[in-house]
PATOR-175114 format. One record per residue (C-alpha): residue in one letter; x, y, z. Coordinates in steps of 0.25 Angstrom, whole numbers. Layout:
<voros>
 code  east north    up
    a     X     Y     Z
...
</voros>
This chain:
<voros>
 code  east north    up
    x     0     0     0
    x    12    10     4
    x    20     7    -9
    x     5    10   -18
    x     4    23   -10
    x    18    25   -12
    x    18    22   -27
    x     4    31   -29
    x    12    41   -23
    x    24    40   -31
    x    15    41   -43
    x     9    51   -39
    x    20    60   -36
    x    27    56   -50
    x    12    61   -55
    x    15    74   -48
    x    30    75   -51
    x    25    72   -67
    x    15    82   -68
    x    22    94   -61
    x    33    90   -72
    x    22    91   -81
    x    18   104   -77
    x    32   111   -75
    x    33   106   -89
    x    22   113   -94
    x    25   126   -86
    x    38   123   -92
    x    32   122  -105
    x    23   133  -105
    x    34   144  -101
    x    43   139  -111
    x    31   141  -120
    x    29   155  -116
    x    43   158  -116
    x    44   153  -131
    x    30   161  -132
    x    37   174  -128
    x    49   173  -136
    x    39   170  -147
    x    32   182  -144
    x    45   191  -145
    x    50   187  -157
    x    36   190  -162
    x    35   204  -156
    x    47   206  -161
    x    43   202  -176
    x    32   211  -175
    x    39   222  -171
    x    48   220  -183
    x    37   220  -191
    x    31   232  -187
    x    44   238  -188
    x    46   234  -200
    x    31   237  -205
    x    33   252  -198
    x    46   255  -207
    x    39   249  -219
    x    28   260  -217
    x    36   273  -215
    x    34   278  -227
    x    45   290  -230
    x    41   305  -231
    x    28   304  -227
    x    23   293  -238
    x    11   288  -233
    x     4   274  -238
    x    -8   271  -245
    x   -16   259  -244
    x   -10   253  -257
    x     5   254  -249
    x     7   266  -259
    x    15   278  -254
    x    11   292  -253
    x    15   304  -251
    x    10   320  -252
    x    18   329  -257
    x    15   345  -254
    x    24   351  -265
    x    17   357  -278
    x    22   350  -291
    x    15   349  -303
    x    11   334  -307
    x    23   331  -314
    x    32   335  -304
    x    25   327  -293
    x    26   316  -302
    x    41   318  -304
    x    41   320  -289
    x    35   307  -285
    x    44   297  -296
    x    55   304  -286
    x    50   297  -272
    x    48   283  -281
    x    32   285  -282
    x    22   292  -291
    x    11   303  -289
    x     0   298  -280
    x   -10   290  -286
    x   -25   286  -281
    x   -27   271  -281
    x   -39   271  -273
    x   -49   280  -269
    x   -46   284  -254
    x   -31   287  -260
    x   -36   301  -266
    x   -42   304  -251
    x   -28   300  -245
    x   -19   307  -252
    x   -27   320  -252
    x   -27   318  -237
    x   -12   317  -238
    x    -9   330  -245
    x   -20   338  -238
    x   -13   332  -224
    x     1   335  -230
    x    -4   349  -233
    x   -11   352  -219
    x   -22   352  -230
    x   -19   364  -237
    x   -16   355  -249
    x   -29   350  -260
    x   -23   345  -273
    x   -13   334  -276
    x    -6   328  -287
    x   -12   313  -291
    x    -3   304  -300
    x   -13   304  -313
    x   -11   311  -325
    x   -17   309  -339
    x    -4   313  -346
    x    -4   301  -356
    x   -17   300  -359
    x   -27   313  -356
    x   -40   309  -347
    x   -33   297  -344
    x   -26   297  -329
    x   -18   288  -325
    x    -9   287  -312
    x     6   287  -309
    x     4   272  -306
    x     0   269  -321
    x   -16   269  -315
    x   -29   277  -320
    x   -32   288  -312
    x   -45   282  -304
    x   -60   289  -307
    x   -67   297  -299
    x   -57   305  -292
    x   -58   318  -303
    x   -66   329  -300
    x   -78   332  -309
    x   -75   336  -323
    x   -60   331  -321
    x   -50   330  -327
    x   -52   338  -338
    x   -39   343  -343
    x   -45   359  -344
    x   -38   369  -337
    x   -24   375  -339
    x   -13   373  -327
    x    -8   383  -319
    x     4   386  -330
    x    -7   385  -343
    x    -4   368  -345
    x   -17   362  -349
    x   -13   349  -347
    x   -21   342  -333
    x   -15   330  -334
    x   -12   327  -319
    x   -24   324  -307
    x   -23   331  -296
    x   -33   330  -284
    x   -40   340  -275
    x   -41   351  -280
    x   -56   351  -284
    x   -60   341  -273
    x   -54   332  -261
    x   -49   320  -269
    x   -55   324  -285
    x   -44   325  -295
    x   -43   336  -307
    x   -33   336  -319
    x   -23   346  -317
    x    -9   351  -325
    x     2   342  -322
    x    14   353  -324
    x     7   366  -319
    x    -1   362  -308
    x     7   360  -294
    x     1   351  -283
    x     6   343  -272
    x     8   329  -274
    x     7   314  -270
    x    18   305  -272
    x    15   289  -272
    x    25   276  -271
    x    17   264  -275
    x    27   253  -272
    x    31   259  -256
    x    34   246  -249
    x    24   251  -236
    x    12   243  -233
    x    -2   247  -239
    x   -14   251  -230
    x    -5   261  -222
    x    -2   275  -220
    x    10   279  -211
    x    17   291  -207
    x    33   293  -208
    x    34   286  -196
    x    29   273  -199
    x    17   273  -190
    x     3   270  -199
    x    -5   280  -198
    x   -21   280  -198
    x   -30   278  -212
    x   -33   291  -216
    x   -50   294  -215
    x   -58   299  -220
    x   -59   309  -208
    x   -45   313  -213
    x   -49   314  -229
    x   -60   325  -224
    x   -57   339  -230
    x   -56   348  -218
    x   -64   360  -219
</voros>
């Protein structure tokens, strides 16, 4: 009867031994699994930050550029040149006058230059011009103008420039309305300017300040015409 009580004891303590075992092992485990977790962790934190680093430098555009939905580049510049001059001006910064590729553009960039100008600035330069074929625009990036952006009864090639040059060959857009187009001189007439690089390596859907932060959608509220 002793050595049954004795064995049953044994057993049992060999029991309890094995399963405090068990359990230092699977505390064991369980630390060496968060520990593994954390470093995992890091090194993730850390490839994030990379990224973001990376992300934020790849969205500083220089000299002010700003980003449009297409990941084109754009830029206003104040500086009254006549259309070719702009032109000639933008072929130096690697890009082409500004062109609309979709509607809300035209409210975009008009924004730009009215903000640019502490909104003492209407009219700017487009990239179209008819100069190959008259009444038929097409844009700096080898596209037709789009419709329904000319002002009523425009084009229409009529009226002499400021020097006595007939020829309204270039678009220009403001001065008869918010966003409307008109025909105007491309040699006499003098106008700020929008500049545009196509194939900017910056992501799309973005706009950012110098400093590489995005900054917010423009609005509507921001498109208003303050009174």
């Amino acid at each position: 009867m002793r050595l049954s009580i004795f064995f049953a004891r044994l057993g049992y303590l060999l029991a309890e031994d094995h399963a405090e075992h068990d359990d230092e092992h699977e505390i064991t485990s369980c630390q060496a699994l968060l520990e593994q977790q954390n470093v995992l962790l890091g090194h993730y934190s850390r490839i994030l930050l990379d990224q973001s680093e990376q992300v934020r430098q790849c969205r500083r555009p220089a000299e002010d550029w700003v980003v449009d939905k297409n990941g084109h580049c754009v830029k206003v510049f104040l500086t009254h040149k006549s259309w070719n001059d702009a032109l000639e001006c933008c072929k130096k910064k690697g890009g082409k006058l500004v062109t609309i590729e979709y509607p809300a553009k035209a409210f975009e960039v008009k924004y730009l230059l009215q903000k640019a100008s502490n909104w003492t600035e209407d009219q700017i330069w487009l990239g179209y011009n008819d100069k190959e074929n008259e009444g038929v625009w097409m844009g700096c990036n080898g596209k037709p103008a789009p419709a329904g952006f000319w002002h009523k009864n425009q084009p229409d090639n009529c009226c002499r420039g400021r020097y006595g040059i007939w020829e309204q060959n270039c678009a220009l857009m403001g001065s008869r309305g918010y966003v409307t187009w008109e025909d105007q001189c491309c040699k006499s007439e003098r106008h700020p300017f929008a500049c545009q690089i196509e194939n900017c390596e910056f992501p799309g859907d973005v706009r950012d300040d110098p400093s590489g932060t995005p900054t917010a959608e423009i609005t509507e509220q921001d498109l208003m015409i303050p009174m």
